[in-house]
N, C-alpha and C positions, 0 to 999 in steps of 0.2 A: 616703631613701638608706640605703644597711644599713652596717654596721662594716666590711665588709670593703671595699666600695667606696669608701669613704671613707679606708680607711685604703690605698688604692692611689695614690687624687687627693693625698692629704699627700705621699708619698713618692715620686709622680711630678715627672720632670724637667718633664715637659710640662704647660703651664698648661692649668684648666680655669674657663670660668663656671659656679660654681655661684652660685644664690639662695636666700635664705633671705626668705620674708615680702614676697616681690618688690625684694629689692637685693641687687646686688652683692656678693660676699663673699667671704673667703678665708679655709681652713680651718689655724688654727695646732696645734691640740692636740686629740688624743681623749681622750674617759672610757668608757674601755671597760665597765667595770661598769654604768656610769647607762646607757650608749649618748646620751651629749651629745658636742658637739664645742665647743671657744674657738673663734668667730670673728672676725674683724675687718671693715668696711664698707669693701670697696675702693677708696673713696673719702673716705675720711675712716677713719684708721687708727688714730685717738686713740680710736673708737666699737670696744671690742671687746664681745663677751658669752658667755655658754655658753645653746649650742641644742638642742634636741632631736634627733640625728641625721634622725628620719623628715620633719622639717619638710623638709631640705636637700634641694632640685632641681639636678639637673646639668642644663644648661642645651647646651654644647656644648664640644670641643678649640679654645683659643684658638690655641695651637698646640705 
């Protein structure tokens, strides 16, 4: 996923599944310089980390 896409899915009203590593996940914070993102395991929200933006798959509009 590239910075700008990413930084559309943050700032969107409208949820989206992205996966990171094949789970679940939701984008809290970008690093625009590294090109990383904070994310969280949508399913377990205590599991946050910082990703590589290119790993991130958009998956599809949840809605």
């Amino acid at each position: 996923m590239d910075l700008s896409r990413a930084r559309e899915l943050l700032n969107s009203h409208n949820e989206y599944e992205v996966t990171f590593d094949g789970v679940n996940i939701v984008i809290v914070d970008l690093y625009e310089l590294t090109k990383m993102a904070r994310v969280y395991d949508r399913n377990n929200i205590g599991k946050n980390q910082v990703v590589p933006l290119a790993q991130l798959i958009e998956v599809k509009q949840i809605r």
